[in-house]
Structures are given as structure tokens and as C-alpha cells.
PDB file of N, CA, C and O in Angstrom:
ATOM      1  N   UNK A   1      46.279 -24.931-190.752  1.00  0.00           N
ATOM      2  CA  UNK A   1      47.662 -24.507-190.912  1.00  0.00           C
ATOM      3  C   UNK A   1      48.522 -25.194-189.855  1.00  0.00           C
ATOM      4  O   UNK A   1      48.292 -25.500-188.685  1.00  0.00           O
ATOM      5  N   UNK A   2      49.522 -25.327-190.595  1.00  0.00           N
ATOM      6  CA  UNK A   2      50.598 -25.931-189.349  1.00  0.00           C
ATOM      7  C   UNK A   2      51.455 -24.906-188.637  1.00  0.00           C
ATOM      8  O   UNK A   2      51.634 -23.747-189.009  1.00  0.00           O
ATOM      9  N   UNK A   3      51.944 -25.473-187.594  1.00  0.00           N
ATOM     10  CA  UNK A   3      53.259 -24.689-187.046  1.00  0.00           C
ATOM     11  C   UNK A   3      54.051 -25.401-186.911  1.00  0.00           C
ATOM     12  O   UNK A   3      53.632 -26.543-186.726  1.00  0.00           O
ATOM     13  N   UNK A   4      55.713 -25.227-186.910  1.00  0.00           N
ATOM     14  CA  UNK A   4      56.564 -25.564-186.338  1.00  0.00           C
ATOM     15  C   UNK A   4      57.852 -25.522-185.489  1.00  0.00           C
ATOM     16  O   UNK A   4      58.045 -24.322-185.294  1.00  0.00           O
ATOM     17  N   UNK A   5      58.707 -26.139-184.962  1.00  0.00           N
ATOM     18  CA  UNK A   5      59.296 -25.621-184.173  1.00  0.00           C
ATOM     19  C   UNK A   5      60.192 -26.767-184.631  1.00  0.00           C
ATOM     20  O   UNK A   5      60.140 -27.996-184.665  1.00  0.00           O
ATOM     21  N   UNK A   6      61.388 -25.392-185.108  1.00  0.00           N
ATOM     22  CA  UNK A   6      63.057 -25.928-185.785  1.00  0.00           C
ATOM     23  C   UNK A   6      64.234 -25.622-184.914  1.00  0.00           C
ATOM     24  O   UNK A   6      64.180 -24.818-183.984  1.00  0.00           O
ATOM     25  N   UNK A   7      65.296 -26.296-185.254  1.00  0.00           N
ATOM     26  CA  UNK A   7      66.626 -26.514-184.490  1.00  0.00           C
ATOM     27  C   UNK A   7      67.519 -26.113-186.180  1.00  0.00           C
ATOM     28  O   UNK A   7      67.565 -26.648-187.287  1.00  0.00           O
ATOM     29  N   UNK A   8      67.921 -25.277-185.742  1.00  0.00           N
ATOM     30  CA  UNK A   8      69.357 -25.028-186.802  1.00  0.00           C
ATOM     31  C   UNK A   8      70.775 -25.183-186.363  1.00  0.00           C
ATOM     32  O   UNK A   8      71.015 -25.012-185.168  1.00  0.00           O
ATOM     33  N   UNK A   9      71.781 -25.497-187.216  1.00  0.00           N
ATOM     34  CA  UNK A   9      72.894 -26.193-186.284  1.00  0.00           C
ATOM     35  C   UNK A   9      73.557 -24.628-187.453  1.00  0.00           C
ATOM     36  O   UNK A   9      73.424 -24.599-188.677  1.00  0.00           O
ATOM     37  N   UNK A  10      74.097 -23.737-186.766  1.00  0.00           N
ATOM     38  CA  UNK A  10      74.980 -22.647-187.171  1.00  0.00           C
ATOM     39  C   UNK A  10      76.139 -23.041-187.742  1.00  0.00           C
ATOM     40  O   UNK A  10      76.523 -24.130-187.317  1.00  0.00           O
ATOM     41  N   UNK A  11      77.000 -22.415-188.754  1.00  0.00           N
ATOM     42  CA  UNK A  11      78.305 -22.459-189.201  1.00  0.00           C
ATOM     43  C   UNK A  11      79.219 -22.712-187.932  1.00  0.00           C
ATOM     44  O   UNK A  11      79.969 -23.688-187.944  1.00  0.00           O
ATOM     45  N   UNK A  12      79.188 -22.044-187.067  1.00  0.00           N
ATOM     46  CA  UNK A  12      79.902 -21.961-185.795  1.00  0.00           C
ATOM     47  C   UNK A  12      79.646 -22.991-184.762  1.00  0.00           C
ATOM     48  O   UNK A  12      80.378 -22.936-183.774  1.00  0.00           O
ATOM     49  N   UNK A  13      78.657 -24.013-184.805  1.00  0.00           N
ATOM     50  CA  UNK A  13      78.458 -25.241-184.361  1.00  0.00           C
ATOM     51  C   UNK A  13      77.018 -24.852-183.166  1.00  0.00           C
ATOM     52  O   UNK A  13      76.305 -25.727-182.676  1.00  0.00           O
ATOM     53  N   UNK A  14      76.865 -23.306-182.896  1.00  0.00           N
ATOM     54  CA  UNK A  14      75.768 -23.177-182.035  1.00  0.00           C
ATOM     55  C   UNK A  14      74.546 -23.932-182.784  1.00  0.00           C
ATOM     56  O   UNK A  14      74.505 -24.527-183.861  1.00  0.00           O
ATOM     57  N   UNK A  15      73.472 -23.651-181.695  1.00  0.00           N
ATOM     58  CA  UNK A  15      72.375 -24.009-182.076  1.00  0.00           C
ATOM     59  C   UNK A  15      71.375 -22.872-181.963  1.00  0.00           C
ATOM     60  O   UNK A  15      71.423 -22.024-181.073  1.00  0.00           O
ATOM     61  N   UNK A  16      70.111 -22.932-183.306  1.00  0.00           N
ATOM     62  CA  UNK A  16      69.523 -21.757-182.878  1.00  0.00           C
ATOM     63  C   UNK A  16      67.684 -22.350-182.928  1.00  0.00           C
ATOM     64  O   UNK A  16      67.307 -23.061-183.859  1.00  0.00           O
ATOM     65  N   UNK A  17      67.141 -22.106-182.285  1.00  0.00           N
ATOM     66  CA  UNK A  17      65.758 -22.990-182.293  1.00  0.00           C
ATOM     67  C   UNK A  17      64.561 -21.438-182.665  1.00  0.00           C
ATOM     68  O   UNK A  17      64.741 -20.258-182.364  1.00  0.00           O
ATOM     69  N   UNK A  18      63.524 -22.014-183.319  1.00  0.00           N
ATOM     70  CA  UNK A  18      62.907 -20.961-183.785  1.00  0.00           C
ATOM     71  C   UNK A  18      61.506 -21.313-184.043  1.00  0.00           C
ATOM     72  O   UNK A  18      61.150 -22.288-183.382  1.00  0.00           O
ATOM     73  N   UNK A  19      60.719 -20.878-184.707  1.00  0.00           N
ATOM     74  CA  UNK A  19      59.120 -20.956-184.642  1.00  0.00           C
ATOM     75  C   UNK A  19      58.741 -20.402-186.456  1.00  0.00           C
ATOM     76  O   UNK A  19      59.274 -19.522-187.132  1.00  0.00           O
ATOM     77  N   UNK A  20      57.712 -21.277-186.751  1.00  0.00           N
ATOM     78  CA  UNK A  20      57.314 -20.610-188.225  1.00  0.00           C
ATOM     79  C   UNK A  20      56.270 -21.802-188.169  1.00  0.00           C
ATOM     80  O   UNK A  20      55.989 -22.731-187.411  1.00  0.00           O
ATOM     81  N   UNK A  21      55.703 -21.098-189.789  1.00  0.00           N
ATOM     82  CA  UNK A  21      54.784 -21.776-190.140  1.00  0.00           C
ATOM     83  C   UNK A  21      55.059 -22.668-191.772  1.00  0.00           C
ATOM     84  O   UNK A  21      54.313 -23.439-192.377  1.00  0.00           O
ATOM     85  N   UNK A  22      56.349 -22.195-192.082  1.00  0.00           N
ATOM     86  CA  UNK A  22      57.071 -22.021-193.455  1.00  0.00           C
ATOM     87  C   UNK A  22      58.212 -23.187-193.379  1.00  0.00           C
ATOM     88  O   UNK A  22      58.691 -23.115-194.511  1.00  0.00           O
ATOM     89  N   UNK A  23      58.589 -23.736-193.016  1.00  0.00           N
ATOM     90  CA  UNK A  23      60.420 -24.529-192.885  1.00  0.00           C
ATOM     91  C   UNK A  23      61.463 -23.768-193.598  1.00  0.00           C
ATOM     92  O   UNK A  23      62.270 -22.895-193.279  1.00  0.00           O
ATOM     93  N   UNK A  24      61.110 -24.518-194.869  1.00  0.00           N
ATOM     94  CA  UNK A  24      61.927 -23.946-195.745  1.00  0.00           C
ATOM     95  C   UNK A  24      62.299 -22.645-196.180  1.00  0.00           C
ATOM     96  O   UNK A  24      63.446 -22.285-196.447  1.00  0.00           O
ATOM     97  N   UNK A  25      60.988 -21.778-196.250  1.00  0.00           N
ATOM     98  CA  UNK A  25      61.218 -20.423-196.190  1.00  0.00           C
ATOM     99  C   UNK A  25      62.003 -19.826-194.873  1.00  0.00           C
ATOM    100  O   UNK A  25      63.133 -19.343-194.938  1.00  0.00           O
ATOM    101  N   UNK A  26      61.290 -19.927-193.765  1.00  0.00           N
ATOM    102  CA  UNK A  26      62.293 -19.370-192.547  1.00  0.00           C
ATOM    103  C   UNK A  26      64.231 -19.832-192.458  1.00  0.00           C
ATOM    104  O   UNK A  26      65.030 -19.148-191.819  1.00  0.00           O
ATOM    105  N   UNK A  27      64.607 -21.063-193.225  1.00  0.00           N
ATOM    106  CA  UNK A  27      65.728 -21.747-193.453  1.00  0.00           C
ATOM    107  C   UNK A  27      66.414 -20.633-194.109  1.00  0.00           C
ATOM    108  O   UNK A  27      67.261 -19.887-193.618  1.00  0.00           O
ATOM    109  N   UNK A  28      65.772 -20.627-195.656  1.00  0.00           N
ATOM    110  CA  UNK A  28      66.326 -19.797-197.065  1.00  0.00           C
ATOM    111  C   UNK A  28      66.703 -18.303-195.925  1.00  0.00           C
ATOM    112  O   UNK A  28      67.860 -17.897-195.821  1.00  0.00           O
ATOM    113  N   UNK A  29      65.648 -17.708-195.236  1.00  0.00           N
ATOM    114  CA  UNK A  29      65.950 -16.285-194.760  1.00  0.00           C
ATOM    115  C   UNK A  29      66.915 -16.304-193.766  1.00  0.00           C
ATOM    116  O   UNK A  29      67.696 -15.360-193.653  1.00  0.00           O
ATOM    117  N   UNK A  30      66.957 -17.366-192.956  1.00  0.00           N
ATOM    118  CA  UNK A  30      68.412 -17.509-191.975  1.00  0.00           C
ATOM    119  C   UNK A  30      69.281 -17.584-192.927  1.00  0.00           C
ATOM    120  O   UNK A  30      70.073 -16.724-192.541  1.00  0.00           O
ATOM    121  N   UNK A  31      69.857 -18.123-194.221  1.00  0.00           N
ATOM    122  CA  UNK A  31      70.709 -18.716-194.825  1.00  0.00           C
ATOM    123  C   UNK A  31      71.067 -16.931-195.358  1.00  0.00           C
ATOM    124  O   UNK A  31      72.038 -16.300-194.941  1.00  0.00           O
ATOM    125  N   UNK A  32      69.989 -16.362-196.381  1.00  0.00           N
ATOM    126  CA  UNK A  32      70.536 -15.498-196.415  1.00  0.00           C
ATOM    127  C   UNK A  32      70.873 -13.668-195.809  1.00  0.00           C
ATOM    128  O   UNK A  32      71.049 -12.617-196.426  1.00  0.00           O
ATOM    129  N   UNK A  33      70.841 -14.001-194.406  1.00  0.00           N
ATOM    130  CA  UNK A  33      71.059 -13.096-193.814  1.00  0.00           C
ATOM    131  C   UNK A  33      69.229 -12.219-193.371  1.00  0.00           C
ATOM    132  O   UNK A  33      69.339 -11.069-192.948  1.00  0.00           O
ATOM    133  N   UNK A  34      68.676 -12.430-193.415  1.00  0.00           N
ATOM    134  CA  UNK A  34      67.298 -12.227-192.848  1.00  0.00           C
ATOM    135  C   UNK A  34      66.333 -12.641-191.494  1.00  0.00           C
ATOM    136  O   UNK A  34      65.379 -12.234-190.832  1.00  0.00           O
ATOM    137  N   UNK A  35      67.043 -13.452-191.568  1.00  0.00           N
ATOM    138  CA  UNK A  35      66.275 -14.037-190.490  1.00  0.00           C
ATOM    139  C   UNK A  35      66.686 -13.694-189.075  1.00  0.00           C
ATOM    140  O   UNK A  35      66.854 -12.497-188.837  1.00  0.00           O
ATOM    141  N   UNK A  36      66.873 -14.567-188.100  1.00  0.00           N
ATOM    142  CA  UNK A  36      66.820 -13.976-186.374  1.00  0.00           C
ATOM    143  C   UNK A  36      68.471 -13.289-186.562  1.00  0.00           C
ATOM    144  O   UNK A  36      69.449 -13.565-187.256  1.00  0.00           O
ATOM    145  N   UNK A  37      68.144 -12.280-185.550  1.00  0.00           N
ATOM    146  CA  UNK A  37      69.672 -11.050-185.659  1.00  0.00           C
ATOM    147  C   UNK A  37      70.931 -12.276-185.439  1.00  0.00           C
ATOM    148  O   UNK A  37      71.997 -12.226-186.053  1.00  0.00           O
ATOM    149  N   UNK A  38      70.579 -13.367-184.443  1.00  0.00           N
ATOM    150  CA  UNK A  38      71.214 -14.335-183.870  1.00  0.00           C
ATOM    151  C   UNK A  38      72.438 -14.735-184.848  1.00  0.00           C
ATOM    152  O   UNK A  38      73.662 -14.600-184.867  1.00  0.00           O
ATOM    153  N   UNK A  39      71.305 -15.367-185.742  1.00  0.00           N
ATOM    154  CA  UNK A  39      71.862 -16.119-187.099  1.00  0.00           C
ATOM    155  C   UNK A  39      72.490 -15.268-188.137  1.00  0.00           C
ATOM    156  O   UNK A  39      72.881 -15.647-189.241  1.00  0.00           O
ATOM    157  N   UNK A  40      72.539 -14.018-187.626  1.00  0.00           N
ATOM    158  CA  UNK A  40      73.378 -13.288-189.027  1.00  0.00           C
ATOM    159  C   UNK A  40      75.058 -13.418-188.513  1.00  0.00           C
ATOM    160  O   UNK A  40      75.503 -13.437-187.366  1.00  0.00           O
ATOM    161  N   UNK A  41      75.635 -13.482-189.565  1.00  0.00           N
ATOM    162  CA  UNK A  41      77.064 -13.711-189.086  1.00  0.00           C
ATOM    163  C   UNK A  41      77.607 -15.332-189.219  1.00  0.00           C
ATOM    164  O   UNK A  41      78.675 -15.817-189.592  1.00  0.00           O
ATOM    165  N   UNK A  42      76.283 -15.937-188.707  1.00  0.00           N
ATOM    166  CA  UNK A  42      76.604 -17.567-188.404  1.00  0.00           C
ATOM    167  C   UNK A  42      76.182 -18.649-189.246  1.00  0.00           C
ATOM    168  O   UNK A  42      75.879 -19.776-188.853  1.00  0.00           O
ATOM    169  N   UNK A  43      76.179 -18.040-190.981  1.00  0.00           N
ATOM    170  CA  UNK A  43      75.733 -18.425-191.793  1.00  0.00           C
ATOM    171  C   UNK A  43      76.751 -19.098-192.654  1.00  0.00           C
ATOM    172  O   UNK A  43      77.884 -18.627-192.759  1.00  0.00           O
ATOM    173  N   UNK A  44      76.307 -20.409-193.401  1.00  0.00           N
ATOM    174  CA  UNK A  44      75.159 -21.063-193.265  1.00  0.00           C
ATOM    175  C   UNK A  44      74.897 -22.178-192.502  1.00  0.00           C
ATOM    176  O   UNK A  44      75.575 -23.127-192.108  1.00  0.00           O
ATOM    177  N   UNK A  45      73.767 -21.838-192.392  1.00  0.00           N
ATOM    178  CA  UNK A  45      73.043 -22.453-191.323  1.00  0.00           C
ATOM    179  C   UNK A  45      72.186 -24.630-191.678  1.00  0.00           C
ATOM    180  O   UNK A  45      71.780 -25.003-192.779  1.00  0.00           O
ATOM    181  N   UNK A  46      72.192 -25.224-190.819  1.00  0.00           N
ATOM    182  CA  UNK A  46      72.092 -26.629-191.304  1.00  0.00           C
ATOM    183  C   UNK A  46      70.408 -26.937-190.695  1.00  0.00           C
ATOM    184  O   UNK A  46      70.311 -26.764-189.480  1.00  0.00           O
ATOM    185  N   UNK A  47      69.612 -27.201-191.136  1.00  0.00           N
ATOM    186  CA  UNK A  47      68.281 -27.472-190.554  1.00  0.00           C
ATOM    187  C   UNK A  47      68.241 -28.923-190.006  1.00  0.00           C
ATOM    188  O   UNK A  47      67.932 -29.890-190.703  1.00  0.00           O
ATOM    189  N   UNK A  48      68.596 -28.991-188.638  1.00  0.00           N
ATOM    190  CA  UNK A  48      68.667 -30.147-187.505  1.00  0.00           C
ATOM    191  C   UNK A  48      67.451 -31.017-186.927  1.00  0.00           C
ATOM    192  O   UNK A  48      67.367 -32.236-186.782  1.00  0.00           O
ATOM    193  N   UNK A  49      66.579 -30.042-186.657  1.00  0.00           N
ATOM    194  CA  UNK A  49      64.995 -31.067-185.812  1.00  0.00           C
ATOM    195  C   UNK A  49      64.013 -30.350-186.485  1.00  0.00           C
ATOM    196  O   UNK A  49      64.246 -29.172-186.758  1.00  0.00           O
ATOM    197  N   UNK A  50      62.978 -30.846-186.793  1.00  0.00           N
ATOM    198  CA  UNK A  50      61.402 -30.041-186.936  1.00  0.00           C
ATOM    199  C   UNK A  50      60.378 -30.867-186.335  1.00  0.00           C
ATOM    200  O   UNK A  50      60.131 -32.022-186.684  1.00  0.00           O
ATOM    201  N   UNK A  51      59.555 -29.966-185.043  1.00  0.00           N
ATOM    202  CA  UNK A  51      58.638 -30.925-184.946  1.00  0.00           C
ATOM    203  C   UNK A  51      57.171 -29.561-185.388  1.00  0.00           C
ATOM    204  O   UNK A  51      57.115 -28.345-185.567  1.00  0.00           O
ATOM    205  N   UNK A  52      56.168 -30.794-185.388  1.00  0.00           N
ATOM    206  CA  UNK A  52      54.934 -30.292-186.126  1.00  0.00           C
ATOM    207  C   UNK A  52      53.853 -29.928-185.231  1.00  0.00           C
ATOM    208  O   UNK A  52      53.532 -30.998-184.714  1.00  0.00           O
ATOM    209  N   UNK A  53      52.988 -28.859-184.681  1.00  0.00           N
ATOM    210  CA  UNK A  53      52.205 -28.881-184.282  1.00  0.00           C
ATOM    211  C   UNK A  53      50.754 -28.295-184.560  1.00  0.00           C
ATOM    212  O   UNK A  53      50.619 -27.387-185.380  1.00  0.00           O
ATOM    213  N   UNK A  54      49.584 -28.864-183.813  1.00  0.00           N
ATOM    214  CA  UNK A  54      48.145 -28.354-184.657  1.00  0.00           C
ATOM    215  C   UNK A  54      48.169 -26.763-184.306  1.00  0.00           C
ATOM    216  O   UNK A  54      47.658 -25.943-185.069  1.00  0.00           O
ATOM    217  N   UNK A  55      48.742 -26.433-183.205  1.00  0.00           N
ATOM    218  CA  UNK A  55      48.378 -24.809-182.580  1.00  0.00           C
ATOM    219  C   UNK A  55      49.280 -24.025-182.701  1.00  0.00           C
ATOM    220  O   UNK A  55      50.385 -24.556-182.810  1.00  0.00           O
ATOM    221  N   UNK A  56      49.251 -22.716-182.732  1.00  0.00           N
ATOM    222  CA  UNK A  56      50.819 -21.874-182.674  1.00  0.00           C
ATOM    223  C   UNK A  56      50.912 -22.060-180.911  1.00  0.00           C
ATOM    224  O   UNK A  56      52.091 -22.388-180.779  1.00  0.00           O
ATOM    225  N   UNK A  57      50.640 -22.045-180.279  1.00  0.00           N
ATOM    226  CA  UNK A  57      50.520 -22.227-178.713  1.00  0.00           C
ATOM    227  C   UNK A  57      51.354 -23.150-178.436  1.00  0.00           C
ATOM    228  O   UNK A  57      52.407 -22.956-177.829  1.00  0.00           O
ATOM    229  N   UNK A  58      50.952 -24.248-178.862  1.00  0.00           N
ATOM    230  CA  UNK A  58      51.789 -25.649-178.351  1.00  0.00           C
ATOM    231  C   UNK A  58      53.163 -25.422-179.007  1.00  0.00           C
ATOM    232  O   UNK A  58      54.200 -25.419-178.343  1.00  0.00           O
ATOM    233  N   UNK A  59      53.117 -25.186-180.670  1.00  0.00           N
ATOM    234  CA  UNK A  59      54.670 -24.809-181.102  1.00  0.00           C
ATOM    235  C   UNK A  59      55.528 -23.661-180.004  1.00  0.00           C
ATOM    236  O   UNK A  59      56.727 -23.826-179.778  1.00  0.00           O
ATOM    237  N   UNK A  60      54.898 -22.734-179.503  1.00  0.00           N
ATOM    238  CA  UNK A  60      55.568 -21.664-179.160  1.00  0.00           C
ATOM    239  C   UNK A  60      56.106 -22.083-177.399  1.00  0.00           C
ATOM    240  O   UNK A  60      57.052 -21.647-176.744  1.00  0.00           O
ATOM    241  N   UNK A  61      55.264 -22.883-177.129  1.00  0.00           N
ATOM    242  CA  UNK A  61      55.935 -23.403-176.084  1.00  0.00           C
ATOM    243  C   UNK A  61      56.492 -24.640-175.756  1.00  0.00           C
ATOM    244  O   UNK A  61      56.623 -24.898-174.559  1.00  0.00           O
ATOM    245  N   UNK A  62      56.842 -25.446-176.587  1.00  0.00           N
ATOM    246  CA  UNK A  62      57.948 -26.101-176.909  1.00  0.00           C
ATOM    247  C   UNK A  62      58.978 -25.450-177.707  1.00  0.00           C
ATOM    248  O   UNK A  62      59.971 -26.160-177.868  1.00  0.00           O
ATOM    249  N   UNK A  63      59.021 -24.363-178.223  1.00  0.00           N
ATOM    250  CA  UNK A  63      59.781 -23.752-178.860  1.00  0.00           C
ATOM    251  C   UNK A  63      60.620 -23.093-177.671  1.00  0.00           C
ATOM    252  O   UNK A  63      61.850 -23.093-177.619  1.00  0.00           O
ATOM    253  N   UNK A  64      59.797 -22.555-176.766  1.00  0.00           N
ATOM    254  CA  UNK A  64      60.310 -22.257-175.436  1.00  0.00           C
ATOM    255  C   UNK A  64      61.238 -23.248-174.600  1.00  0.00           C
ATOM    256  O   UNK A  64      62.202 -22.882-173.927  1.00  0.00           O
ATOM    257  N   UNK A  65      60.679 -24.899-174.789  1.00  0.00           N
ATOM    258  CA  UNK A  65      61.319 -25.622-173.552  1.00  0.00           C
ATOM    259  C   UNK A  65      62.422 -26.155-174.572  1.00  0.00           C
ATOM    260  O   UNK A  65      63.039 -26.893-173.804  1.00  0.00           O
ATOM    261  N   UNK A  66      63.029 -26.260-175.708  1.00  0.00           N
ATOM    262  CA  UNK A  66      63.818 -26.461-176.190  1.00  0.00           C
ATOM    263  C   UNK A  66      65.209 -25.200-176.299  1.00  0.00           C
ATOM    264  O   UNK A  66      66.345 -25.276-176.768  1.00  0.00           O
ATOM    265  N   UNK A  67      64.555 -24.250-175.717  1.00  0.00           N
ATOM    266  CA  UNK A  67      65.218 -23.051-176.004  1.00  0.00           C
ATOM    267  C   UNK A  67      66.167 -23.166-174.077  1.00  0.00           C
ATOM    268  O   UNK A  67      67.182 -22.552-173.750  1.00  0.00           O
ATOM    269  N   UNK A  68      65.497 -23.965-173.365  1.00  0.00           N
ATOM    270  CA  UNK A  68      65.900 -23.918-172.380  1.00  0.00           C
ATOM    271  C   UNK A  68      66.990 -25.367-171.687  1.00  0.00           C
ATOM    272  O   UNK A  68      67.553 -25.623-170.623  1.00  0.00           O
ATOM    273  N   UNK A  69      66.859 -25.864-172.727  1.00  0.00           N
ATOM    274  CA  UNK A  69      67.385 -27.342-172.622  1.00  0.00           C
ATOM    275  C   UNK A  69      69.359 -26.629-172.512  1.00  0.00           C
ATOM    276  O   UNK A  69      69.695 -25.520-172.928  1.00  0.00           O
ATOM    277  N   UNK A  70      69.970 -27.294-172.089  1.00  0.00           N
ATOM    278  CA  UNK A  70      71.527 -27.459-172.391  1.00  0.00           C
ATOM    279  C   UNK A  70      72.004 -27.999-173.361  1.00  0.00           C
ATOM    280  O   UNK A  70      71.477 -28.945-173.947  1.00  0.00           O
ATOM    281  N   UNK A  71      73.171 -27.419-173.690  1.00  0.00           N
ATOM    282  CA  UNK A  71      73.732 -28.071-174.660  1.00  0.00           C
ATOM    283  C   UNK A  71      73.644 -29.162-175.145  1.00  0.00           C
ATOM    284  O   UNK A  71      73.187 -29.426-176.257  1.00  0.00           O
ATOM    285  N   UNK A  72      74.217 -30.143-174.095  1.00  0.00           N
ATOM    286  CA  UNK A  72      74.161 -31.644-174.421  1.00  0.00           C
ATOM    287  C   UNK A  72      72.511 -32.106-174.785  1.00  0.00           C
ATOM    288  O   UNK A  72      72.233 -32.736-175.805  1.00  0.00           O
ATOM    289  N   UNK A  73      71.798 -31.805-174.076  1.00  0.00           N
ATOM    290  CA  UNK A  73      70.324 -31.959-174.547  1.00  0.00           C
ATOM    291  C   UNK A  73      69.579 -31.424-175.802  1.00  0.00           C
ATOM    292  O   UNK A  73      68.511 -31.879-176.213  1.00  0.00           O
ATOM    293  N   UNK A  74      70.325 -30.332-176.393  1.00  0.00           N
ATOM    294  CA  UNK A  74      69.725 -30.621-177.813  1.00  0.00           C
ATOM    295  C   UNK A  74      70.289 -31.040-178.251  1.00  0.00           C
ATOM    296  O   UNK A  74      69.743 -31.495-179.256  1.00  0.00           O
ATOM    297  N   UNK A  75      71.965 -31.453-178.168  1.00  0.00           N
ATOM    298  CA  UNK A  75      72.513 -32.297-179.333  1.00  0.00           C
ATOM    299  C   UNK A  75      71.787 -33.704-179.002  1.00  0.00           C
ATOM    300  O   UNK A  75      71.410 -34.270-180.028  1.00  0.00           O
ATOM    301  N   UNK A  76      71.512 -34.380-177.832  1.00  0.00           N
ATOM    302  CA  UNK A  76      70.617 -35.076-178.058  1.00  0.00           C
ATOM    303  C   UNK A  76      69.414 -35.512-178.992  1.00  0.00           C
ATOM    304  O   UNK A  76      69.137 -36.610-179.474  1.00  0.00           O
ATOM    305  N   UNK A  77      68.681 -34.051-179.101  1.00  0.00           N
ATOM    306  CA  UNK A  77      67.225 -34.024-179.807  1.00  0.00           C
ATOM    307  C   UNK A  77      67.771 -34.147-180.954  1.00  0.00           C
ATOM    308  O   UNK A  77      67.368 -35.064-181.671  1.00  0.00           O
ATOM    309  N   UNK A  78      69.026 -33.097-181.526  1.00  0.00           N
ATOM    310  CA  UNK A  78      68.903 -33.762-182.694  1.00  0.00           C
ATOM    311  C   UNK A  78      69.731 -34.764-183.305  1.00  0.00           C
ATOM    312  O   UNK A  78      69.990 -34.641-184.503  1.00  0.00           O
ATOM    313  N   UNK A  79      70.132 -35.628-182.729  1.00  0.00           N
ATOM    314  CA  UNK A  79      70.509 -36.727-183.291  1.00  0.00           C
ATOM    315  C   UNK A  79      69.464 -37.672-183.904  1.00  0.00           C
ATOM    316  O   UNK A  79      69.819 -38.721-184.440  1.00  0.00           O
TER     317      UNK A  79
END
């Protein structure tokens, strides 16, 4: 099984970074109001970066160091 670790670019221009094993499914549930409390309100939502990993471990902690980056540094990543 895979994991991954996504960057969503919000209606409101934030960014929201997250963890699954699904893409598309975790996308559809941000989009329609399900997903992180974050993203409700700030819909819809644009799917920006995905990276892929073999472990939930390694996803969850890059999921972490992206969560800690600045602004300018994820608009970086996802360009």
C-alpha cells in the first residue's frame, strides 16, 4: 500500500497539507465539506503537490516538515 502526502491550495489562497492513502478520495471529501475542519469553509479546494511514500512513517513525517515550512517555501514546493 502506498501513502501520501498532499498540498491543497484553498479557495482563499491558504495552503493545507495532509496525509492519506487515497488522493483522490481525501480531495473529493475536502471538496465536499468532509474532510480536515481546516478546509471546511475554504472550499473548493485545488490539489497542488503529492509525494509518494513506501511507509505511513516516512509520509507522516514529511507530512510534518512540510507542515512547518513558510509560506514562501511551499509555494516553492509547489510550483
Amino acid at each position: 500500500m502506498s501513502h501520501y502526502v498532499y498540498v491543497l491550495e484553498c479557495a482563499d489562497g491558504t495552503y493545507y497539507t495532509g496525509y492519506t492513502t487515497d488522493v483522490e478520495r481525501r480531495v473529493a471529501e475536502h471538496d465536499a465539506g468532509d474532510g480536515a475542519k481546516y478546509t471546511r469553509g475554504r472550499t473548493p479546494v485545488t490539489l497542488r503537490h503529492v509525494e509518494e511514500y513506501d511507509t505511513k512513517s516516512a509520509a507522516m513525517s514529511r507530512e510534518y516538515e512540510i507542515k512547518q515550512l513558510s509560506r514562501r517555501r511551499k509555494e516553492r514546493l509547489v510550483e
